[in-house]
C-alpha angles and dihedrals in degrees: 000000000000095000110167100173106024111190104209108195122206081012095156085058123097105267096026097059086042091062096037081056091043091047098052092053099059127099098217094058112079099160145089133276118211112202117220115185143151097201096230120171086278090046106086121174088206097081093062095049117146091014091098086046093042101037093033086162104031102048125058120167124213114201095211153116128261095204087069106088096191098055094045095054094042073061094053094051100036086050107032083222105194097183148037136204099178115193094143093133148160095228115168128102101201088047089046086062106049094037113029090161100067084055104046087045095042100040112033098029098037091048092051082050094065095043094051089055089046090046087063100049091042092127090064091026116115107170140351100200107194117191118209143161145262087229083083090074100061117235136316129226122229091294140044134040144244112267128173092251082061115125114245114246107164104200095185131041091254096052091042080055095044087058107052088048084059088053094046099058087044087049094050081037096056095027108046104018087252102166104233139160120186128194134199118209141192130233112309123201124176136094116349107029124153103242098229081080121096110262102029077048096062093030100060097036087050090055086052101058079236127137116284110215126209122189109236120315094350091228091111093129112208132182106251117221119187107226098242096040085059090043088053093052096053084052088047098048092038092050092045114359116123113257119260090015119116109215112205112229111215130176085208085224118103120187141171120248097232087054088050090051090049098047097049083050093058096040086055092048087064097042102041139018109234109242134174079109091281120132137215143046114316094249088072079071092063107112120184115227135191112283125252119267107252092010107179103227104209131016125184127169123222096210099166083106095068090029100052098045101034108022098243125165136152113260094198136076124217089232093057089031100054080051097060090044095058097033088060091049091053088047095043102057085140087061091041095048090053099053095044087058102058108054108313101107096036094046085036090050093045095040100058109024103249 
C-alpha cells in the first residue's frame, strides 16, 4: 500500500480523525493525508488538534463537500491523490428518519462523486476503501451472525443509503477495474464521539446527574468495536485485503444496551460521587423512552474472514476499553464544552423527549 497522496473523507468525524491519528503513527505509512471534510455538526477540528503542528508536510485539510463533483475532482488533480479511505457519512438513525434526504444526497451521491473522480485518475489510482456498516443487513434473532454472504435488508433510511453506496464501489469495482475494498463494521465506541451516540450519551448525562434515555425495553443487543481496533483493521484490509472483497469488522462482544448504560453508571459511581443535590446510584437516572421507529433488534458481526486471511483480531476488551473511553471524556471537559455548546442538549432534549 504504496499510497503517496491519501484522501481521507469525513476525516474531522469520529472515526475518521481516530484513524488520521492512528495513520500518522505507523511506521509503514510515509505519505500524506488529505483531509476532505464539510464540517457538518458531527465534523469537529478539535479532534485533530496539534496534527497540522506535528505533521506540518505530510496533513492538509480541505474544508469541502463531497456532493460537489467539480470540486472533487479539482482535489484529486491539485493533489494527485492515488488513494481513498472514504468514511464522510450521514450517520445517524434518528436523523435518518427525520431527514432522508440529507442521506440519500450525502451518502450515495456523494459516494458516486468520489468514484467518478477516481475513475478518472484510474492510471495513477491504487485503492478507493469505503467503510460501511452491518445495519445494512437488517436485524438478527436471538441466533446467527452477520457474515459477508448475508443478504442486504436496510431497515432505516440511513442503513437503505449506506447500501447502495456499498453496491455502488463493487459495481465500479467489477465494472470499471476500480481497485476497491469495503468493510462493514460493527458499533464503535471510543474519543471523539458525538454525544448523540449511545455510550458518550449516557457518559456525559450520567456525569451530569441528567436523565439517561433507552430506547424501549433496552434489551437491542449490538456488537461493540473499540475505535482503534477498527482503525487498525482498515489499515489492515487497505494494506493487504484482496481487491473487489468486503471484510466484516466485528468487537466479538455483544451486549445489550440496558446492560452498557448500566455499566457506565456504575463505572461513574467509583470515579466519581453524583451531585446537583440529587442522591442515589446513577442507574435511578435511567428513563425509558418510545422506541424508534424500525429499531433492529440484534446485530452480530461474522469477522473469520478477516481473521482467517489477514490475521486480524481486536486487541481490546470492552471492559478496558469502556475505561479508556470514559476516562477521555472525564479528562477532555474543553472538547466536551465545545461540543455542548453548538447543538447536543437542544437535539438531545428534542430527540428524546426529555
Amino acid at each position: 500500500m504504496k499510497t503517496k497522496n491519501l484522501m481521507v473523507t469525513g476525516g474531522c468525524g469520529f472515526i475518521g480523525s481516530n484513524f488520521i491519528h492512528y495513520l500518522l503513527r505507523q511506521d509503514d505509512f510515509t505519505g500524506r493525508i488529505i483531509n476532505v471534510d464539510k464540517l457538518t455538526y458531527a465534523g469537529n477540528p478539535d479532534n485533530l488538534e496539534g496534527i497540522e503542528k506535528n505533521y506540518p508536510d505530510r496533513y492538509i485539510f480541505e474544508r469541502a463537500d463531497i456532493c460537489d463533483p467539480g470540486l472533487m475532482e479539482d482535489i484529486f488533480s491539485r493533489y494527485g491523490i492515488d488513494a481513498v479511505c472514504h468514511f464522510a457519512a450521514e450517520s445517524h438513525v434518528d436523523r435518518s428518519i427525520k431527514d432522508p434526504g440529507a442521506f440519500i444526497y450525502t451518502n450515495i451521491v456523494g459516494t458516486f462523486n468520489l468514484l467518478e473522480a477516481a475513475r478518472s485518475h484510474a492510471g495513477d489510482f491504487i485503492l478507493f476503501h469505503h467503510i460501511s456498516t452491518d445495519e445494512v443487513y437488517g436485524s438478527l434473532g436471538k441466533e446467527g451472525l452477520f457474515k459477508e454472504t448475508t443478504p442486504y435488508q436496510p431497515n432505516s433510511p440511513y442503513s437503505a443509503s449506506k447500501a447502495s453506496s456499498d453496491h455502488l464501489v463493487r459495481a465500479y469495482g467489477k465494472t470499471y477495474g476500480l481497485p476497491v475494498t469495503i468493510s462493514n463494521c460493527s458499533n464503535n465506541y471510543g474519543p471523539y464521539q458525538f454525544p448523540e451516540k449511545l455510550i458518550p450519551l449516557i457518559a456525559l448525562n450520567a456525569k451530569e446527574g441528567e436523565k439517561l434515555p433507552v430506547y424501549g425495553d433496552g434489551r437491542n443487543v449490538r456488537d461493540w468495536l473499540y475505535v482503534e481496533d477498527h482503525c487498525d483493521a482498515i489499515w489492515t484490509i487497505m494494506k493487504s485485503g484482496r481487491r473487489g472483497e468486503t471484510y466484516n469488522i466485528g468487537g466479538n462482544m455483544e451486549m445489550e444496551n440496558i446492560v452498557i448504560v448500566e455499566m457506565v453508571c456504575d463505572m461513574l459511581d467509583e470515579i466519581t460521587p453524583i451531585h446537583r443535590g440529587k442522591n442515589g446510584p446513577r442507574k435511578n437516572l435511567i428513563t425509558f423512552v418510545k422506541d424508534r421507529p424500525g429499531h433492529d433488534r440484534r446485530y452480530a458481526i461474522d469477522f473469520t474472514k478477516l481473521q482467517n486471511e489477514l490475521n486480524w483480531s481486536p486487541k481490546e476488551s470492552f471492559e478496558s476499553g469502556i475505561k479508556k473511553t470514559i476516562s477521555w471524556y472525564l479528562e477532555n471537559s474543553k472538547w466536551v464544552q465545545r461540543v455542548k455548546n453548538n447543538e447536543y442538549h437542544s437535539w438531545i432534549s428534542e430527540q428524546y423527549k426529555l
